[in-house]
PAZA-969165 format. One record per residue (C-alpha): residue number from 1; residue in three letters; x, y, z. Coordinates in steps of 0.2 Angstrom, whole numbers, m for minus. Example, Ala and Ser with C-alpha at 12.3 -4.5 7.8 and 13.67 -1.06 7.14 Angstrom:
<sites>
(site 1, "ALA", (62, m22, 39)) (site 2, "SER", (68, m5, 36)) 
</sites>
This chain:
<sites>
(site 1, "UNK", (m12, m32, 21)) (site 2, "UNK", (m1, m18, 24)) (site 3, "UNK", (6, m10, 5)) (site 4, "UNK", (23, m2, 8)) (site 5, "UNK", (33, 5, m7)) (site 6, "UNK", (47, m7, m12)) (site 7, "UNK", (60, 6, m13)) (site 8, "UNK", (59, 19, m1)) (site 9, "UNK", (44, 9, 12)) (site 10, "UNK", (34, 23, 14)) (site 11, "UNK", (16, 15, 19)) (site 12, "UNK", (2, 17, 4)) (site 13, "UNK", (m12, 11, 13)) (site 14, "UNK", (m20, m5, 14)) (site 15, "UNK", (m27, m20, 5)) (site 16, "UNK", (m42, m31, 11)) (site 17, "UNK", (m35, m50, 15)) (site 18, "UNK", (m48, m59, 7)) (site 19, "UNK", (m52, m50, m9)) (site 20, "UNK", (m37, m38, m10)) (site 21, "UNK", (m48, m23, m13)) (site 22, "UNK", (m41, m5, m6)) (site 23, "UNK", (m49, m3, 10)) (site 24, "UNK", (m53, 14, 20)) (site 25, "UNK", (m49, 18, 35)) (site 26, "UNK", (m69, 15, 48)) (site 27, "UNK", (m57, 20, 67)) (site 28, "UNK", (m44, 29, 70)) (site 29, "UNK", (m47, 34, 89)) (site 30, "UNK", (m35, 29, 105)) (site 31, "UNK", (m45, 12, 108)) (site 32, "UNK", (m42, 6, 91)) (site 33, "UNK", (m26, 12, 92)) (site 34, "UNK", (m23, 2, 109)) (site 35, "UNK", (m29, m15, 101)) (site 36, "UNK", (m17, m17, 87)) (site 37, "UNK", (m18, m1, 75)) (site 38, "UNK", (m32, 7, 64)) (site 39, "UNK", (m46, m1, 59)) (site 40, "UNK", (m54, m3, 41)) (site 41, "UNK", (m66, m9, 30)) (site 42, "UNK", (m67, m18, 14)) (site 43, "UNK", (m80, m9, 3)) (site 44, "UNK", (m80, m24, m11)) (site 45, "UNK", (m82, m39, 2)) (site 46, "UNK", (m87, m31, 19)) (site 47, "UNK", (m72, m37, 30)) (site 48, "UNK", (m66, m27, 43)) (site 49, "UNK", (m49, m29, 48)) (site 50, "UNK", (m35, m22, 57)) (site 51, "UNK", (m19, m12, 51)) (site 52, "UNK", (m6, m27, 45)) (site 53, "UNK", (m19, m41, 45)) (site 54, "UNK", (m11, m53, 31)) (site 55, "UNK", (7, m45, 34)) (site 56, "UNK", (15, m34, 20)) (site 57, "UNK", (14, m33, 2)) (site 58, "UNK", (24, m22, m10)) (site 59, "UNK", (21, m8, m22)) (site 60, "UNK", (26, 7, m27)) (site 61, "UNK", (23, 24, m22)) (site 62, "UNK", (22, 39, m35)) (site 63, "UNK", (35, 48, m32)) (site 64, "UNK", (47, 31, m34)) (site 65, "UNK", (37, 25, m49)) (site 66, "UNK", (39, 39, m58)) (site 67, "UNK", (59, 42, m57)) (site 68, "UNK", (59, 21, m63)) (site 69, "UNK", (49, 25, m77)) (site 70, "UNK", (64, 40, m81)) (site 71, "UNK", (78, 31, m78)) (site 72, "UNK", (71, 15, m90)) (site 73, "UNK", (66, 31, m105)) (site 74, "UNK", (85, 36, m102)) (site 75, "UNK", (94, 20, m103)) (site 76, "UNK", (82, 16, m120)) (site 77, "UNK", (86, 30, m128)) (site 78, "UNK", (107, 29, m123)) (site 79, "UNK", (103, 12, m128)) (site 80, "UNK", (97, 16, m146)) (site 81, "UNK", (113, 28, m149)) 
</sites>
């Protein structure tokens, strides 16, 4: 599964279909490329999978997460006044 941040889609990586464990990149050459994207490996279950196999799921990036994380301090603290 493809992660993609829920607010500004950049692509964080991606997540092993069966077991949902991060998974590294194993190809990234022209051939791989020609078949349907990179190719990666599940180190937790073994799977090797292609880029977007299980479609998309969301997260957050760290950029996107910390300005959330501000915004929710502020509106506490304007909340407690």
């Amino acid at each position: 599964m493809t992660r993609v941040c829920v607010q500004c889609k950049e692509v964080l990586g991606e997540k092993c279909v069966r077991c949902g464990t991060e998974a590294v990149t194993i190809h990234a050459d022209q051939q791989s490329n020609a078949h349907g994207g990179q190719e990666f490996k599940c180190h937790a279950c073994g799977h090797r999978f292609r880029q977007g196999e299980g479609g998309e799921t969301g997260g957050m990036c760290e950029p996107c997460f910390d300005a959330a994380l501000r915004k929710a301090h502020e509106q506490e603290k304007a909340g407690r006044r």
